[in-house]
C-alpha positions in Angstrom: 34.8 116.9 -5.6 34.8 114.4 -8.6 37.2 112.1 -7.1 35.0 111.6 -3.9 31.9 111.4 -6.0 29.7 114.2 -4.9 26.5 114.6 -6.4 26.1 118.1 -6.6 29.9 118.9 -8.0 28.0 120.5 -10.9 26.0 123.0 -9.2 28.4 123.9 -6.8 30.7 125.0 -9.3 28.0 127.3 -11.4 27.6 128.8 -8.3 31.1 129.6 -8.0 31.2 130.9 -11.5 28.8 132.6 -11.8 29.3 134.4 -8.8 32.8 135.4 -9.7 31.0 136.3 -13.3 28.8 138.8 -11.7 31.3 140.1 -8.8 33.7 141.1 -11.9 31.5 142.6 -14.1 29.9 144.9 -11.2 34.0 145.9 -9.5 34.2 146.9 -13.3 31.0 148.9 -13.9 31.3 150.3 -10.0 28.4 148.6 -9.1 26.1 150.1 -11.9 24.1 146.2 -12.4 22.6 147.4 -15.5 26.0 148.0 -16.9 27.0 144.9 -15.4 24.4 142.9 -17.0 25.7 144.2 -20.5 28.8 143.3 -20.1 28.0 139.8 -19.4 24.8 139.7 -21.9 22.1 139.3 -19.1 19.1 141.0 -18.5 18.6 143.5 -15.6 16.2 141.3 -14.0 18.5 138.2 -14.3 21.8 139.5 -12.6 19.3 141.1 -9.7 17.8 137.6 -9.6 21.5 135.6 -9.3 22.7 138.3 -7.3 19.9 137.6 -4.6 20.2 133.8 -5.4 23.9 133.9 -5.0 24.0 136.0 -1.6 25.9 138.2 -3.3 23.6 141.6 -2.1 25.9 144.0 0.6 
């Protein structure tokens, strides 16, 4: 992505992380997002809000 010179290399990537961040932390806490968003040091209303952002809801 850098080599070809796209733009939004940067994003894409957050998105990718923090996506993995969040899949992790809820396989670990068995879904319980509260939990979850202890474990990575995130409110409640921020993992709900990246979860939704992300397309990460079942």
């Amino acid at each position: 992505m850098l080599q070809a010179g796209s733009p939004e290399v940067w994003d894409a990537l957050t998105r990718k992380f923090e996506a993995r961040m969040i899949h992790t932390a809820l396989d670990i806490t068995r879904g319980r997002r509260i939990e979850a968003a202890m474990k990575l040091g995130i409110g409640r209303n921020t993992i709900t809000r990246k979860i939704q952002e992300l397309g990460l809801d079942d």
